[in-house]
Backbone bond lengths (Angstrom), bond angles and torsions (degrees), N, CA, C in turn:
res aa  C-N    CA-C-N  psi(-1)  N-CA   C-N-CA  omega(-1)  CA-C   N-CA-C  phi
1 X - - - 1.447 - - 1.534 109.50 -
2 X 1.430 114.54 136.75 1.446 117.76 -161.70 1.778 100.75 -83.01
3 X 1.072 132.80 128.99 1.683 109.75 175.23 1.885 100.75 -83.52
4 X 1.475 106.92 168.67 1.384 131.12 -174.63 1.354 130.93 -59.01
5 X 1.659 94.96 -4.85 1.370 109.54 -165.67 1.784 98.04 -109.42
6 X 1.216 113.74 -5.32 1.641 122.49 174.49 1.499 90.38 -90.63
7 X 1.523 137.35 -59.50 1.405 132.31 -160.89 1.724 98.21 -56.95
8 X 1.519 110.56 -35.78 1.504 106.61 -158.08 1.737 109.04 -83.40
9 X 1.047 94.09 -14.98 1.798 108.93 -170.83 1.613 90.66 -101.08
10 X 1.133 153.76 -26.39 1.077 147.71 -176.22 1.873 109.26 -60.58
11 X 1.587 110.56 -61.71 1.496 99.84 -156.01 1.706 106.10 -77.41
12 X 1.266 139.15 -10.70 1.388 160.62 175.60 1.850 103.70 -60.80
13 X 1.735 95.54 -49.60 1.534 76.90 -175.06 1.312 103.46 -109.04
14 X 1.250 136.31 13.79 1.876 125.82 147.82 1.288 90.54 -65.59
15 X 1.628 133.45 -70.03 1.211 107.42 -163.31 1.771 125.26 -55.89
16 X 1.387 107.01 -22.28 1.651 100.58 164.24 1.249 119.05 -68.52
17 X 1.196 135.86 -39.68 1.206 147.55 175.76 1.694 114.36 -55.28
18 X 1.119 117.16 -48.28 1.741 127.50 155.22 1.622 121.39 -70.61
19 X 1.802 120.16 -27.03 0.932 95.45 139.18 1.545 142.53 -80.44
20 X 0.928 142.74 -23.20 1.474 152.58 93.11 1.806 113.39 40.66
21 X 1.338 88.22 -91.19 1.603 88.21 163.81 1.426 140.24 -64.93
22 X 0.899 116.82 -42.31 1.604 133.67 -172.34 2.027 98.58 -77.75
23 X 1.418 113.42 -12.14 1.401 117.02 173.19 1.771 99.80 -101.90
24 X 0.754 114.89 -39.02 1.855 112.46 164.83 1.320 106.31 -52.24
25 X 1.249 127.97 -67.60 1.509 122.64 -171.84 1.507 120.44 -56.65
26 X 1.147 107.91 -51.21 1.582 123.05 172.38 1.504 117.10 -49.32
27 X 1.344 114.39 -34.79 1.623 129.70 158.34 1.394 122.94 -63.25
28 X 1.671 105.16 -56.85 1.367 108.10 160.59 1.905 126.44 -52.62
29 X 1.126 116.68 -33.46 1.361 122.02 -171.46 1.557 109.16 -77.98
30 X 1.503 97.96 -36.12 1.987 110.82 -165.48 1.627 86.27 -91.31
31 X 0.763 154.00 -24.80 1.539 141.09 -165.10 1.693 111.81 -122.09
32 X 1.314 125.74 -52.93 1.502 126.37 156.91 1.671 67.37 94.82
33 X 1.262 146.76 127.03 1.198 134.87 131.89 1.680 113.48 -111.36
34 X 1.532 97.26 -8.72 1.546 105.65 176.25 1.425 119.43 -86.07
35 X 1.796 106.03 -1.89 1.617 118.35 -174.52 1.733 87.88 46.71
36 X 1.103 145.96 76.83 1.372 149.12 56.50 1.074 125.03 27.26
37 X 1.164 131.56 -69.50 1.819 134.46 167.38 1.349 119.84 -102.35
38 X 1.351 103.05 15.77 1.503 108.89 151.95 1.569 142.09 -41.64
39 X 1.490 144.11 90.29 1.305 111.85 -109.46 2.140 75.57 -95.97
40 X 1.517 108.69 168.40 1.651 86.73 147.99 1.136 152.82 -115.59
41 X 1.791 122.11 178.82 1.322 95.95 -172.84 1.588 147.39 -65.36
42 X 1.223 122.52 8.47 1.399 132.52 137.95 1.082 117.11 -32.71
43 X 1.388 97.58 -70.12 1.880 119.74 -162.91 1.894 96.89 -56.47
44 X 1.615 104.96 -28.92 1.786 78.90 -175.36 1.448 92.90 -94.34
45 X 1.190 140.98 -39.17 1.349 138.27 164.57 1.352 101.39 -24.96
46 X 1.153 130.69 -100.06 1.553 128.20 -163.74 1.493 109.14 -39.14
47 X 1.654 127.58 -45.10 1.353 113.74 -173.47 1.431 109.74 -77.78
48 X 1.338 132.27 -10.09 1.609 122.21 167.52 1.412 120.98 -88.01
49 X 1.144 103.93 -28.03 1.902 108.82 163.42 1.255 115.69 -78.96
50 X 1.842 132.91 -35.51 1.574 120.05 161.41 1.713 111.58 -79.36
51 X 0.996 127.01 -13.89 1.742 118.57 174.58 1.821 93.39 -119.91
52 X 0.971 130.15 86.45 1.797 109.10 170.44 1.563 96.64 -108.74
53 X 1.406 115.34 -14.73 1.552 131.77 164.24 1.859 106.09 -46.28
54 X 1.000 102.42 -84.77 1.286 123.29 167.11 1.464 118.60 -22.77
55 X 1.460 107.02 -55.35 1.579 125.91 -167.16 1.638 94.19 -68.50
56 X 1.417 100.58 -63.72 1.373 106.37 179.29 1.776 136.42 -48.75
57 X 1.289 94.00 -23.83 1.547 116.62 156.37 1.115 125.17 -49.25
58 X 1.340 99.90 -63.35 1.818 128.44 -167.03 1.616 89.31 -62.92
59 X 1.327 113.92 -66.87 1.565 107.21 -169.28 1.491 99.48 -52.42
60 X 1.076 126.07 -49.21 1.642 114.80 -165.74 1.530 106.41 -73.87
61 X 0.664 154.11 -8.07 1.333 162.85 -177.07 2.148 103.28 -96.70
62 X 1.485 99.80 -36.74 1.516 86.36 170.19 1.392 120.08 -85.47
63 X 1.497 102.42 -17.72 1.748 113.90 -175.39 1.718 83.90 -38.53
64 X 1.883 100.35 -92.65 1.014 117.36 165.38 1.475 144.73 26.43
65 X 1.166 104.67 -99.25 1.201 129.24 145.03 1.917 135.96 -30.52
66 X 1.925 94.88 -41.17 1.565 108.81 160.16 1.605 113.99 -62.81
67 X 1.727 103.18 -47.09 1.893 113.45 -163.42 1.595 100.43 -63.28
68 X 2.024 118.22 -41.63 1.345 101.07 173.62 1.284 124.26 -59.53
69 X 1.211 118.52 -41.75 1.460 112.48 -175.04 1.473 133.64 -78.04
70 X 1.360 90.56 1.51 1.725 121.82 -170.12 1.593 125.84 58.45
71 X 1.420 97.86 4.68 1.329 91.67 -172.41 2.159 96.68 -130.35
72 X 1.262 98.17 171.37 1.505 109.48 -172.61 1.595 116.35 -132.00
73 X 1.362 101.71 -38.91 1.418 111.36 179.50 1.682 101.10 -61.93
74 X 1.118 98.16 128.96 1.862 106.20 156.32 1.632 93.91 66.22
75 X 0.791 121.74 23.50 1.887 122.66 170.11 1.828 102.16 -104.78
76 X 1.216 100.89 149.96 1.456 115.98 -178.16 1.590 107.38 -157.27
77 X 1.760 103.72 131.34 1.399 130.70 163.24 1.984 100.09 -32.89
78 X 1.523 103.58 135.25 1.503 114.22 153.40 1.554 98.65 -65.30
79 X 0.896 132.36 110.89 1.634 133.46 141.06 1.139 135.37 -50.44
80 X 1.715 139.12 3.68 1.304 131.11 -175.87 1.044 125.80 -88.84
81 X 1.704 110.20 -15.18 1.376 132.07 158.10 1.746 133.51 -54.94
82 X 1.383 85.91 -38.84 1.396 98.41 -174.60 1.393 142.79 -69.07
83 X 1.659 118.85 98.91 1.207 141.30 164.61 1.627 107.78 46.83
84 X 1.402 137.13 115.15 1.402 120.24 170.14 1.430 114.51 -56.10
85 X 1.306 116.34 -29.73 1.505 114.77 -166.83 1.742 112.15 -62.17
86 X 1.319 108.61 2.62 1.405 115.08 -147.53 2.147 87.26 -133.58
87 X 1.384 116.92 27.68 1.192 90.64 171.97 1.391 161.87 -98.66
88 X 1.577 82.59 29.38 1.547 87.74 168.57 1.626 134.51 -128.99
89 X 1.823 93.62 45.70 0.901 124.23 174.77 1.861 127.66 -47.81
90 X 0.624 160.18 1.45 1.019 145.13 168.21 1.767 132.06 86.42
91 X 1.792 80.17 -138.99 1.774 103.10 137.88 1.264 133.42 -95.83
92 X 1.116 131.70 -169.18 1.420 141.06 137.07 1.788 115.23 -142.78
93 X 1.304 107.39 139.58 1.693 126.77 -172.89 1.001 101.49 -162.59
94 X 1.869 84.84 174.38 1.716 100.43 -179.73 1.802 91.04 -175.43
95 X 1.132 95.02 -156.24 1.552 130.71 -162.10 1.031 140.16 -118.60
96 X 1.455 142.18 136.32 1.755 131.38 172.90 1.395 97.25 -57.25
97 X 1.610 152.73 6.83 1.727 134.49 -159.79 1.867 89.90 -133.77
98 X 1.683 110.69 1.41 1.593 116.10 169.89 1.817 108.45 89.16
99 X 1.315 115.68 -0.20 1.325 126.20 -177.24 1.547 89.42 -43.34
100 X 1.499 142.91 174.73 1.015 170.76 142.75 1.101 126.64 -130.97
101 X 1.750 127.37 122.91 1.423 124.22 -172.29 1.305 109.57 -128.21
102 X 1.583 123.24 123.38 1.561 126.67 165.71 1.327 97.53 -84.44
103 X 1.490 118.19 138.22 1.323 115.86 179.45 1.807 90.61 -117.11
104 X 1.111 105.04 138.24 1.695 101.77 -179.16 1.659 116.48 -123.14
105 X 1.976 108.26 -16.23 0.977 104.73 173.90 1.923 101.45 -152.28
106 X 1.357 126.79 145.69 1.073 112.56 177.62 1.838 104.08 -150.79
107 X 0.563 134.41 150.92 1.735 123.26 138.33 1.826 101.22 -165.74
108 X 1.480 126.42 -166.96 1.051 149.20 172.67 1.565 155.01 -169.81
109 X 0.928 142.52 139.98 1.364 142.87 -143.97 1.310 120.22 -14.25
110 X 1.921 110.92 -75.13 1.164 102.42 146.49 1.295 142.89 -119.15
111 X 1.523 145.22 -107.23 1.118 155.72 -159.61 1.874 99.14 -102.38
112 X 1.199 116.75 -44.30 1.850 140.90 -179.41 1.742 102.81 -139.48
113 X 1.241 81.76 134.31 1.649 87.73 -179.45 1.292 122.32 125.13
114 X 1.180 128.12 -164.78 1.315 133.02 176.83 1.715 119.43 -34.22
115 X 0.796 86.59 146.77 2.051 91.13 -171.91 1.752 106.08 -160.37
116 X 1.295 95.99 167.04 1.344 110.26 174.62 1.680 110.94 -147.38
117 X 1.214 101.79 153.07 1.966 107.66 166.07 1.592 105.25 -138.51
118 X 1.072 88.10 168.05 1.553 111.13 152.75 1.363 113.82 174.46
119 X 1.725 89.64 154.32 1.608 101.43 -171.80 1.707 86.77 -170.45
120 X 1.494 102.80 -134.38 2.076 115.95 -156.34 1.188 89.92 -128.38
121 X 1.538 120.96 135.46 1.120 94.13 166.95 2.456 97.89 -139.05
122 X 0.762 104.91 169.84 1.881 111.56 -171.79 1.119 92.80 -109.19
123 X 1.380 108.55 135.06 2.158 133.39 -160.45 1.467 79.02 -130.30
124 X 1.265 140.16 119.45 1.318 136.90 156.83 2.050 105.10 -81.76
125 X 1.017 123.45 2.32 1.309 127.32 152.52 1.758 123.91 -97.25
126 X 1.035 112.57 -173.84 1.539 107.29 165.75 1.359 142.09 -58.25
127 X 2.007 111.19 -43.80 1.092 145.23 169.50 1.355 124.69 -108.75
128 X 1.216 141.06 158.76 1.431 134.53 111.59 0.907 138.20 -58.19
129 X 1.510 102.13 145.33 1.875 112.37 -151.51 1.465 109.60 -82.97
130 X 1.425 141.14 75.41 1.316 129.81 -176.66 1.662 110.50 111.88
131 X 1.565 99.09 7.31 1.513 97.63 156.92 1.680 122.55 -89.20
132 X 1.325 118.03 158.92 1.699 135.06 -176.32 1.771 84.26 -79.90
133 X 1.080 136.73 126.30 1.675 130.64 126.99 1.137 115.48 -40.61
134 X 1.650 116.31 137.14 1.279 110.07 144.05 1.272 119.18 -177.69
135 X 1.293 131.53 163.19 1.623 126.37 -126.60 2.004 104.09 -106.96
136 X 1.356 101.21 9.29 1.183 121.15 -177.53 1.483 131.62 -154.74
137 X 1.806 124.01 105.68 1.590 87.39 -162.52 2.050 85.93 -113.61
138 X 1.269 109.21 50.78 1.523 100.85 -172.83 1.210 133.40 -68.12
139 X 1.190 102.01 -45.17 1.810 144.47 151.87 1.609 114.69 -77.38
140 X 1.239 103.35 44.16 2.015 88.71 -165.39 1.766 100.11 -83.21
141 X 1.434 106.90 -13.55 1.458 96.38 176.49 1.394 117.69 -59.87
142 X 0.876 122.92 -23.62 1.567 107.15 -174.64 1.235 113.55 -80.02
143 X 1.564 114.83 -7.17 1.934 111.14 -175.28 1.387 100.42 -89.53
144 X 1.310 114.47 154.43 1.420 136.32 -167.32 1.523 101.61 -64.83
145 X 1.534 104.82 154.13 1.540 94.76 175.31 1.536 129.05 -67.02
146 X 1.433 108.78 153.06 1.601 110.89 -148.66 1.555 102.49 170.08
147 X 1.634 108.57 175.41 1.200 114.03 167.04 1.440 103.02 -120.39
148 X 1.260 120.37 148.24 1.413 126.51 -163.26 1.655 105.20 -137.34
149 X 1.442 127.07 132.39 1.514 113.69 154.92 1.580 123.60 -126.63
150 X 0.715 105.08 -177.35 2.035 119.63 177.87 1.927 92.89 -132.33
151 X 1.305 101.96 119.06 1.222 113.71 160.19 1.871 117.60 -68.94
152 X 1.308 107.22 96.00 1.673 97.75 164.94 2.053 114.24 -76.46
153 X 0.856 94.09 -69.33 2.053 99.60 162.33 1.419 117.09 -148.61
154 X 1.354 90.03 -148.81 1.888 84.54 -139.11 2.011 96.40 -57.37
155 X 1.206 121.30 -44.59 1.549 116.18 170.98 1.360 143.63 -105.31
156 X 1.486 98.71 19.32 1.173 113.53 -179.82 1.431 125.10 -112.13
157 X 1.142 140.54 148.56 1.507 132.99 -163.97 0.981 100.93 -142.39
158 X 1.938 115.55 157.56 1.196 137.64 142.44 1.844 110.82 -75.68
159 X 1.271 139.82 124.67 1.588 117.53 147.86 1.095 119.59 -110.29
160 X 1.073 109.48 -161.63 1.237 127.87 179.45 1.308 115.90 -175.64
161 X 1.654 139.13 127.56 1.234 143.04 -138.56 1.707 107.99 -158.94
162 X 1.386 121.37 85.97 1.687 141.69 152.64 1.298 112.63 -63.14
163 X 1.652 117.06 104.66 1.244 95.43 153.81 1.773 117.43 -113.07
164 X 1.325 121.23 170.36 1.533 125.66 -160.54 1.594 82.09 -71.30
């Protein structure tokens, strides 16, 4: 025979237990710290070789858009325009050195703090300045924080971006 104090302690902690869960997921979904919707590098491979039209737009259109406003740092493309083929675009940025970044997926641990992205981004030089190479960024969560790329050609990139 069960005593009264098992029936009474019972419905308190399913409901902790569901609150419990349903606050894990909601964390997991709003923050991605597992990059979860990390897209991969295929997925940006194939969308810069079937839209590079598109891509190439977008960057020229932020050049643009940076020289009116005179500034580059911390400026970003209106997005409502942008191409359906392209929808899960993000951001778009860049740099005073012309870097350009599609960001396609990002979030992080918590609310401030550590974060991650990735997306494509245009090197108007050969390299990036203080990125790791490397021939895979599929799994990039597990590498330490850093900036990381995948060479697609001569100015185009895969990254990937950990910060502590």
């Amino acid at each position: 025979m069960k005593s009264p104090l098992t029936n009474y302690l019972k419905w308190p902690l399913i409901i902790f237990l569901v609150f419990i869960f349903t606050v894990t997921i909601a964390f997991t979904i709003r923050f991605d710290p597992l990059n979860l919707s990390s897209p991969t590098d295929e997925y940006l491979i194939t969308l810069l070789n079937s839209e590079r039209e598109q891509f190439e737009s977008l960057r020229h259109q932020y050049v643009l858009s940076s020289n009116q406003s005179g500034t580059t740092r911390g400026h970003g493309l209106e997005l409502q325009n942008i191409h359906p083929a392209i929808p899960s675009l993000l951001t778009v940025g860049g740099d005073e050195n012309g870097l350009i970044r599609f960001v396609f997926a990002e979030g992080n641990i918590l609310a401030v703090g550590a974060g991650w992205a990735k997306g494509l981004e245009y090197v108007p030089a050969d390299n990036v300045e203080g990125a790791i190479p490397k021939e895979s960024l599929n799994q990039a969560y597990r590498l330490p924080p850093g900036l990381y790329t995948r060479r697609i050609d001569s100015h185009w990139f895969i990254f990937y971006q950990k910060d502590e």
